[in-house]
C-alpha positions in Angstrom: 95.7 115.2 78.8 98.1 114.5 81.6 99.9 110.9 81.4 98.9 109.2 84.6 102.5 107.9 85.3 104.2 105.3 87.3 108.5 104.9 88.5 109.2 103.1 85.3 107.1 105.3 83.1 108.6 108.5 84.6 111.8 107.2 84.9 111.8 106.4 81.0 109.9 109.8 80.0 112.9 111.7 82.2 115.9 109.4 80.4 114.5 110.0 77.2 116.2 114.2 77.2 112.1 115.6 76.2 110.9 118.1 78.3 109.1 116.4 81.1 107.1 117.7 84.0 106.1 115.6 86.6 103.1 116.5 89.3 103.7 114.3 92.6 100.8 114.0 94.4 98.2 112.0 96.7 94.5 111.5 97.1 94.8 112.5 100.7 96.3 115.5 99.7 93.8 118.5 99.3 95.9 120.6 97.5 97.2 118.0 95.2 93.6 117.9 93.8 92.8 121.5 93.7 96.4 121.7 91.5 95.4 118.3 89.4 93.1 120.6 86.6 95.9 123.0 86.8 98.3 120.4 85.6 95.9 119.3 83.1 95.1 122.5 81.3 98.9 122.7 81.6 99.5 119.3 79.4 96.1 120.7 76.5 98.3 124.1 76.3 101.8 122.1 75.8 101.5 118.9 73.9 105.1 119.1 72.4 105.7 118.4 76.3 105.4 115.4 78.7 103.2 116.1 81.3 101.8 113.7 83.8 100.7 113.0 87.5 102.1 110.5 90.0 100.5 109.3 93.0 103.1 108.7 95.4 101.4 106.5 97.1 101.7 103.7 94.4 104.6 104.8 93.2 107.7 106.7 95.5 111.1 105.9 94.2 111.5 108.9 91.6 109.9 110.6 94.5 112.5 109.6 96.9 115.2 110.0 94.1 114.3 114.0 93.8 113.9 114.6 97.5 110.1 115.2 97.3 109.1 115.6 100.7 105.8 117.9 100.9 103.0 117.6 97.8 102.0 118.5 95.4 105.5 119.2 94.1 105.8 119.3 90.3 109.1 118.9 89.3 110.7 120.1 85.4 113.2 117.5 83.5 114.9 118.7 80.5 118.0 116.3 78.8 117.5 114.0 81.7 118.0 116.6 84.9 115.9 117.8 86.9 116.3 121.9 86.4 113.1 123.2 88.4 110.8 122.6 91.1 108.1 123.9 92.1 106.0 123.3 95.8 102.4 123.8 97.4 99.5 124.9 95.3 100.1 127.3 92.4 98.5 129.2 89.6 98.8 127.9 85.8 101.1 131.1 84.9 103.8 129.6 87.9 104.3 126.4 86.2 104.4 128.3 82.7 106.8 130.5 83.6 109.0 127.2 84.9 108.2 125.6 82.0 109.2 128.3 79.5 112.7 128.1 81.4 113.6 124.9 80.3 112.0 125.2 77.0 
């Protein structure tokens, strides 16, 4: 199940150097929904990974900190750096295939 994170809960999964992807979206945001059971079936395949979702309405400073400026952008963290990105709406294989690079 995908962490429902916030800035300080993102912030601390990125500093602590585990894989982390991060789903930036908005409930506005038709596309970020359509990608949410994406992102989940993404976190049941990967558990040894931190997955989550956050809303950046509630929360926008790792947003602003990673230049997301269209959503849903997921963006990869391995050993505290951001290494890759992807944006729009995307199949489950996309965000394997970014995942497996930082792996």
């Amino acid at each position: 199940m995908a962490i429902q994170f916030t800035d300080q809960t993102a912030r601390e999964a990125i500093e602590s150097g585990k894989p982390v992807v991060i789903d930036f979206w908005a409930t506005w945001c038709g596309p970020c929904i359509k990608l949410g059971p994406v992102v989940e079936e993404l976190a049941e395949k990967h558990p040894e990974v931190v997955i989550g979702k956050l809303n950046i309405d509630e929360n926008d400073e790792i947003a602003s900190e990673n230049r997301v400026r269209n959503i849903p952008t997921v963006l990869f963290f391995k050993d505290g750096e951001l290494k890759e990105r992807s944006v729009g709406l995307v199949k489950l294989s996309d965000l394997e295939a970014k995942l497996a690079a930082i792996l």
